[in-house]
C-alpha positions as CSV (number, residue, x, y, z in Angstrom):
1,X,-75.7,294.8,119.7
2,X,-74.7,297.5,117.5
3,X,-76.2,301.0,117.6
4,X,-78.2,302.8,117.2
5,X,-81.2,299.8,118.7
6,X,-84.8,300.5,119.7
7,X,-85.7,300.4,123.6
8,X,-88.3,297.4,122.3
9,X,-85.6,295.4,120.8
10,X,-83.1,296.0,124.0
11,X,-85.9,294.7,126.1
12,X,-86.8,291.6,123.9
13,X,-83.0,290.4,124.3
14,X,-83.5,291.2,127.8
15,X,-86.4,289.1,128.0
16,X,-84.7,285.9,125.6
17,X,-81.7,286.3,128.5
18,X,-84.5,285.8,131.2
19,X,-86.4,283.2,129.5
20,X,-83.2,281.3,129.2
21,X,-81.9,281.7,132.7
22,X,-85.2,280.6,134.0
23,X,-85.2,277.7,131.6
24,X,-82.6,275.9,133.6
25,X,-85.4,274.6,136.1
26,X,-87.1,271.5,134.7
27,X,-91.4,272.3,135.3
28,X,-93.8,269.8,133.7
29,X,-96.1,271.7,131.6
30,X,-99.6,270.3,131.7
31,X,-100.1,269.2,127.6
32,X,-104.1,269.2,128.0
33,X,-105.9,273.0,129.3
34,X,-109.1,272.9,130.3
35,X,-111.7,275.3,131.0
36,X,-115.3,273.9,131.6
37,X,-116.5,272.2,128.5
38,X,-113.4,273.5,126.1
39,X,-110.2,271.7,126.0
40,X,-107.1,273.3,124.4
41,X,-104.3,270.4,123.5
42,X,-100.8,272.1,123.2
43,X,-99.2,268.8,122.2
44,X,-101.6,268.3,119.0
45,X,-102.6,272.2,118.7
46,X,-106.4,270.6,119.1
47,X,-109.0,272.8,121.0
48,X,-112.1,271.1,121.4
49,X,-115.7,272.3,122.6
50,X,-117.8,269.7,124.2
51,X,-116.0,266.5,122.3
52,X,-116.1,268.0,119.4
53,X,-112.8,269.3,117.5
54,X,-112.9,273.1,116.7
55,X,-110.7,274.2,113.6
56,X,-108.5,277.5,114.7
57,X,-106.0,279.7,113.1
58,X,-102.4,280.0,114.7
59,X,-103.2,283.4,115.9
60,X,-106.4,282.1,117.3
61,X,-104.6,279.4,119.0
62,X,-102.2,281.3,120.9
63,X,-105.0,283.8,122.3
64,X,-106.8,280.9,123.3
65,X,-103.8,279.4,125.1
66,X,-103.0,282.5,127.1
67,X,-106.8,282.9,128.1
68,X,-106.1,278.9,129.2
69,X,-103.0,279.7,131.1
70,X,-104.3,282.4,133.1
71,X,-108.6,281.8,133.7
72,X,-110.0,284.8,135.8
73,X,-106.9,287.2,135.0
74,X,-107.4,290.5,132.9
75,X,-105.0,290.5,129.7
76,X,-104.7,294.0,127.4
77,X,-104.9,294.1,123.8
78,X,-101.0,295.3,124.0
79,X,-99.9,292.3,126.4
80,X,-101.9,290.0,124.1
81,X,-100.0,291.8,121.2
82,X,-96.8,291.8,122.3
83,X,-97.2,287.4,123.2
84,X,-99.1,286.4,120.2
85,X,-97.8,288.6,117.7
86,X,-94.5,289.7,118.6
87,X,-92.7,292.7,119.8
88,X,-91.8,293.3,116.2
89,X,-95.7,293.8,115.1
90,X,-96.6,297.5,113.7
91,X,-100.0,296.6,113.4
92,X,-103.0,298.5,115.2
93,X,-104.0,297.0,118.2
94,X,-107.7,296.5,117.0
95,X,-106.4,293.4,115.1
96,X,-106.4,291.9,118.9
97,X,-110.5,292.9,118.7
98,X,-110.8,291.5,115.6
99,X,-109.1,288.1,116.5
100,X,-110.8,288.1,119.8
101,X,-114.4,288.3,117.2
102,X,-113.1,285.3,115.2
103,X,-112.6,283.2,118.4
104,X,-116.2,284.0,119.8
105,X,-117.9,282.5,117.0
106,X,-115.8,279.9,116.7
107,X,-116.4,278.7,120.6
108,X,-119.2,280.5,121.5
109,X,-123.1,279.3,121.0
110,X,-124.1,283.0,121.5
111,X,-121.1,285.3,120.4
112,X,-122.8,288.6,121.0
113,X,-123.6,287.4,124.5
114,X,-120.3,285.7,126.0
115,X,-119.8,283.0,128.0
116,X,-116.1,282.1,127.8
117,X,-114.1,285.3,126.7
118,X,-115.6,288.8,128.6
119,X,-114.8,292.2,127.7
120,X,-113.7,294.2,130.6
121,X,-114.2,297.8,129.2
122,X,-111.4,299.9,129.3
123,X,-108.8,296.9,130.3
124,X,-109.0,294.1,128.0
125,X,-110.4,290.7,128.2
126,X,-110.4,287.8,130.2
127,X,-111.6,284.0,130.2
128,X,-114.6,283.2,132.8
């Protein structure tokens, strides 16, 4: 790496290095996530709310997979950032806010009252 480098681009490479030393190991990642009536299918990038398909944007996508991955668990606008978008985004993290908006009333049969994604003021948001 030639000089000068950001610390955020050091730690990316870092993480790339990681990634691939871990990738070694062999685990069987379950194609189909499911969350009470919503389905998310990684293999087809199909999410689908009670049978019935649901058209989302990349961006959407992602955010709905990391919510999937980890059900209960509190995720920040910056760690949501940083997976869906990249290290390299300059962006405002609002756009995660914004995003998060777009996803409600596409799953949601109430979006101002929530059901699947919660706001937990002051730390981020979480599914369930």
């Amino acid at each position: 790496m030639t000089k000068p480098f950001s610390l955020r681009e050091l730690i990316a490479r870092c993480r790339v290095l990681l990634r691939n030393y871990q990738g070694f190991v062999v685990k069987p990642k379950e194609q189909v996530l499911r969350f009470q009536d919503l389905a998310l299918d990684r293999q087809q990038c199909r999410v689908t709310l009670r049978g019935k398909e649901v058209t989302v944007s990349p961006k959407k996508f992602g955010l709905l997979e990391i919510f999937m991955k980890h059900p209960g668990q509190v995720r920040s606008r910056e760690d949501l950032l940083e997976q869906v978008w990249g290290l390299d985004f300059m962006g405002d993290s609002k756009t995660v806010d914004v995003h998060i908006r777009w996803l409600r009333e596409k799953i949601e049969t109430d979006p101002s009252s929530s059901q699947y994604i919660l706001t937990v003021r002051g730390f981020g948001y979480r599914l369930g």
